[in-house]
N, C-alpha and C positions, 0 to 999 in steps of 0.2 A: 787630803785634808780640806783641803777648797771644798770639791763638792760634797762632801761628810757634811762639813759645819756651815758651811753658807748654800749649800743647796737641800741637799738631801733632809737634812734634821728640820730646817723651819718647813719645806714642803709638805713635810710627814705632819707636821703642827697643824697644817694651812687647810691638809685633809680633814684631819680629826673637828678640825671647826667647823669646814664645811658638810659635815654629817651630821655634826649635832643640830646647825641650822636646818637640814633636811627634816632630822626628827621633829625639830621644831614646827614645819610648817605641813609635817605628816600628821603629828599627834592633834593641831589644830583643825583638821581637813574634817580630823577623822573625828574628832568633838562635835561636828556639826551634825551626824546623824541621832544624837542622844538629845532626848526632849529638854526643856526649858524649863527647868525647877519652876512652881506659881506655886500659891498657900494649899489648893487642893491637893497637888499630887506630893508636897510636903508633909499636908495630913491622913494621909492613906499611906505614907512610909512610918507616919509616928504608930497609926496603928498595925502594922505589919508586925506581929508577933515572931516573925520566924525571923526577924531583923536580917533581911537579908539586904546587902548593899546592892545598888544602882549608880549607874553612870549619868549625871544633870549636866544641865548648862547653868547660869546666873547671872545676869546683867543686873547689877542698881549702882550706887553711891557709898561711897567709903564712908561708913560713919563713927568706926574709933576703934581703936585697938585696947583688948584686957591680956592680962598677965601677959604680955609680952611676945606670946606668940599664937594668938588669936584676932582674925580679924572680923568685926562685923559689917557686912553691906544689908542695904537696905535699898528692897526694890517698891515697886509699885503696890504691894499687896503683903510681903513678908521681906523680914529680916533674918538675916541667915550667918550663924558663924562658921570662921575658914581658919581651921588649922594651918598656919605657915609654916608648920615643922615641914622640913625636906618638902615645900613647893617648889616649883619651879617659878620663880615671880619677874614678873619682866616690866619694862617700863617704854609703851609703845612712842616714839618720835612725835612732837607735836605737831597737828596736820597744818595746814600751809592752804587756809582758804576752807569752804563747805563742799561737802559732798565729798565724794569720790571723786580725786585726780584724776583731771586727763591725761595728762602729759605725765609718763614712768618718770621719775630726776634720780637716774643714777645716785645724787649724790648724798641722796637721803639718807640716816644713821638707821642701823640695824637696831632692833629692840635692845635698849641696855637691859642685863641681866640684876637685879636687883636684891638683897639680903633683905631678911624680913624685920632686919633691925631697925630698917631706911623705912618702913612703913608706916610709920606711927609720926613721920613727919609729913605725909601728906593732909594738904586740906580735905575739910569735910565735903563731902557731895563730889570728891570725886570719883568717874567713874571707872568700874573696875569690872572687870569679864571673868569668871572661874568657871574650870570643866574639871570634873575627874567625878569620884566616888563621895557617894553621900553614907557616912555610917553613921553607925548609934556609937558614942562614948561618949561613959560614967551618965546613961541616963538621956541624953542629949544628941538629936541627929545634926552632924554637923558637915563640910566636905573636909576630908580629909587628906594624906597620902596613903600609901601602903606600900612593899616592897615590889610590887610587880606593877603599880600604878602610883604614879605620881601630878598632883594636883599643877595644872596650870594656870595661874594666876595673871591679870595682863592690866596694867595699869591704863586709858587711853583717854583720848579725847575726841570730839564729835558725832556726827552721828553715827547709831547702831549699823546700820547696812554699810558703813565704810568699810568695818574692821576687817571683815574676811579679807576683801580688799587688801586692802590696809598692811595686814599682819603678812598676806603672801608675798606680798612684792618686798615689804621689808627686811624679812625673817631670812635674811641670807647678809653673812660679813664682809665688809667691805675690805680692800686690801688682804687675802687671805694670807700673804706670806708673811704678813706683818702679826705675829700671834704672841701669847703669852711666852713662849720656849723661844722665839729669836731672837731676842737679847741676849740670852746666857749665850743662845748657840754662835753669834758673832762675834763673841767677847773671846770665845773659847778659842774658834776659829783664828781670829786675829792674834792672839798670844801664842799659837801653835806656830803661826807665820815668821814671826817677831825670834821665836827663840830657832828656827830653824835658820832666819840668816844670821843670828848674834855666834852662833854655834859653825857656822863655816864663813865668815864673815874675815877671817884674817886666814885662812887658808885660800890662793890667789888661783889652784886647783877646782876652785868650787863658786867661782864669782858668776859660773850660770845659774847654779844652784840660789847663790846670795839675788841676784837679780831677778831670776823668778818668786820667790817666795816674797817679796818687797813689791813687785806687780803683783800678788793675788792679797798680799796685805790688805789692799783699798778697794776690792772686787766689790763691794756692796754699795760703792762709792761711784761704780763706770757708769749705772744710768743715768746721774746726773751731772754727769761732764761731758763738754763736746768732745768731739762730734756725736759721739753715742746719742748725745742727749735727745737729739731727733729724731731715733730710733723708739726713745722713750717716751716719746707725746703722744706717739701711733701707736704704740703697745698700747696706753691709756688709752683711747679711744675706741681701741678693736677691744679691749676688754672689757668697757663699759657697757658696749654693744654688747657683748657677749650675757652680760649682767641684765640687761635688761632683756635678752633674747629669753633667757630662760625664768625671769620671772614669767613672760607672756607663755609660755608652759605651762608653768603652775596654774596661772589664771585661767586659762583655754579649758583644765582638764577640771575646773570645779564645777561644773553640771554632771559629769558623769558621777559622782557623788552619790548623787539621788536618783539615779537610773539604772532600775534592774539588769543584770549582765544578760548577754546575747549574742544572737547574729547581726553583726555591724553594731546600731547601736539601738537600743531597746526606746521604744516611745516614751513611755511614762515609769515614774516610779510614785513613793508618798513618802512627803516630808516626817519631823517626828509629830509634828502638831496633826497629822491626818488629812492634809492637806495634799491636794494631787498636783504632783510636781511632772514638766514634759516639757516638751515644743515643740511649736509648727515653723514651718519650713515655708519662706519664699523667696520668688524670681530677682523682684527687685527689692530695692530698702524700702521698709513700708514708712508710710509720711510720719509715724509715733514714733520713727527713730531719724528722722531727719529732723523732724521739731526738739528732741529732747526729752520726750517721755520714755524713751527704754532705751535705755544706755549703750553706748557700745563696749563689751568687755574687754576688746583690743584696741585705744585708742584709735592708733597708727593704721591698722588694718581699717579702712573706712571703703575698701571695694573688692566683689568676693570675685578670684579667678574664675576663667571661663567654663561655663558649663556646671559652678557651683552654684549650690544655693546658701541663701539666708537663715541660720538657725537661730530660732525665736527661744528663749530659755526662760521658766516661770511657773506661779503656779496656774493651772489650767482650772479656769471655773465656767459653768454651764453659762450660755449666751454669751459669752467672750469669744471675739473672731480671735483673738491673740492672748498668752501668756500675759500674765498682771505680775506687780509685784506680791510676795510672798508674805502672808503676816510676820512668816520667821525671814526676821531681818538680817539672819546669816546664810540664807538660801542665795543661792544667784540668781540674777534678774538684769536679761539686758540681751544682747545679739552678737551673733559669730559670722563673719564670712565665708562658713563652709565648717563641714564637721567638726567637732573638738579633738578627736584625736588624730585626724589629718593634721592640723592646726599646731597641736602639740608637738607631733614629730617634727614637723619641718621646723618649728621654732628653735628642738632639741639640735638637730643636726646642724642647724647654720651657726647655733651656740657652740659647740663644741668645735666644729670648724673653728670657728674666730678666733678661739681662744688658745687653740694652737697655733696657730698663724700670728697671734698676735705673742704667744711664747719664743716663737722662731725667731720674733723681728728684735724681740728684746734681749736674748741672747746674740747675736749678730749685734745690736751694737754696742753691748760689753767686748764682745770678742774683738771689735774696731779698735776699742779705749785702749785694751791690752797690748794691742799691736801697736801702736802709737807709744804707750808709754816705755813698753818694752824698749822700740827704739831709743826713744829718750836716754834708758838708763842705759845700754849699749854704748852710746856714746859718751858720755861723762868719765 
């Protein structure tokens, strides 16, 4: 019953979230190869007689909701309305300073997921990001959902080039054990405990019985009791680490994106703007990223292992010794200490390491609590 309802059932929960925030920052990745809705290529959809749909992008300003579940944004050249039926609408963390963070903060909030009811309470001009499919309905090309695609909607703040950023690092739950199903499933748990010592509880035949089930009663309660408890600061810690290990995954593997597959890794690819996307490679850090002009995409990582080199990530224009930033401000733009998928693995592996390590140490000091209390109730 213990691990049924205080282990097994919220883990299963803790899964299923952490897949969805997967999709989440898969279906985001994967927005970033579809062009950038502008008035032109809006108006060569309006004439497209064979009304066939396409995958945009959309950056402008929130400027008011009709019937209820229609949104319009309005960019620099068109205004465009967004079906909120069955979007997926989110509501990005407000950023903490300009630009693109250096420093990961674990403690940052995941995107709250947002009902399109909550829409029509934001102020005007705020900005709002949408991908999916752009159709014609009743006469009107607008974005919409559909049953094999669904519209992502992203409420944010700052500037354009953060958000990839931004969305990757955050787009994962914090606390996963802690889900919509763990409530019920402790409640249940704990009532299942409660009647199994009420129920041999005057039988003096079964006062192991009665005293076990009365120790696993409080079992969601041993992390935060000594001595356990010290068990549980490290577990925090190693799992932070872990949290932020595999954001810096994410982040490492967003140049391959736009780089044709290959042997090892392919030079160049093209952005959806037509823009030649690549990088060059060198020995030492070149002085535009000692100064501040091309970012490092791994804060932390600030010196590449022996015998690696420097990857320059951008787009590549004629007379540039090095990769520039990108018109399209959801391209990446900035340097790696050595390959990206080198980079990603090892990031993958020491996360996944930590995290069971830091699983071991947190079961070990529930398992202390247990033994301790156990004694306790032995004696009395």
């Amino acid at each position: 019953m213990v691990i049924l309802w205080y282990g097994l059932v919220p883990m299963t929960g803790a899964l299923v979230k952490r897949y969805k925030w997967h999709i989440f920052r898969k279906r985001f990745d994967e927005l970033r190869l579809s062009p950038m809705l502008d008035y032109g290529r809006y108006a060569r959809q309006q004439g497209d007689d064979s009304g066939g749909h396409a995958v945009f992008r959309f950056v402008g300003g929130f400027e008011s909701v009709t019937g209820g579940q229609t949104l319009w944004i309005r960019g620099d050249d068109l205004t465009v309305p967004v079906s909120l039926q069955n979007a997926e609408t989110y509501l990005l963390p407000m950023q903490k300073g300009d630009g693109i963070p250096e420093i990961f903060d674990p403690s940052d909030e995941a995107p709250e997921i947002i009902r399109w009811e909550r829409v029509s309470a934001f102020t005007e001009g705020a900005k709002v990001y949408v991908g999916g499919l752009l159709v014609c309905q009743d006469g009107r090309w607008s974005f919409a959902s559909t049953k094999e695609k669904r519209l992502m909607v992203i409420f944010y703040d700052g500037p354009d080039h953060s958000l990839t950023t931004r969305a990757i690092r955050a787009g994962r739950h914090r606390g996963e054990y802690w889900n919509a199903i763990t409530p019920y499933s402790l409640v249940i748990g704990a009532l299942c405990q409660i009647i199994i010592a009420v129920l041999f509880l005057s039988r003096p035949a079964f006062r192991l019985t009665v005293i076990v089930s009365l120790a696993a009663l409080f079992v969601p309660l041993y992390p935060m009791i000594p001595p356990g408890l010290l068990f549980t600061v490290i577990y925090r810690r190693l799992a932070w680490r872990s949290r932020i290990l595999r954001s810096y995954r994410d982040l490492a593997r967003l140049p391959l994106r736009y780089l044709k597959p290959g042997w090892g890794l392919a030079p160049r690819g093209s952005l959806p703007n037509g823009e030649l996307y690549g990088f060059t490679t060198c020995a030492e850090l070149p002085p535009q990223a000692q100064e501040g002009k091309i970012p490092l995409l791994l804060p932390e990582l600030t010196k590449a292992k022996e015998n690696d080199l420097w990857y320059i990530f951008g787009a590549l224009r004629p007379g540039e010794e090095l990769p520039v930033q990108p018109q399209d401000s959801f391209a990446t733009f900035g340097i790696l200490p050595g390959k990206p998928e080198i980079i990603a693995k090892r990031c993958e592996i020491a996360a996944y390491t930590m995290e069971i390590i830091s699983w071991i140490i947190l079961f070990a000091g529930i398992g202390l609590n247990i033994f301790f209390l156990s004694m306790v109730l032995v004696l009395l």
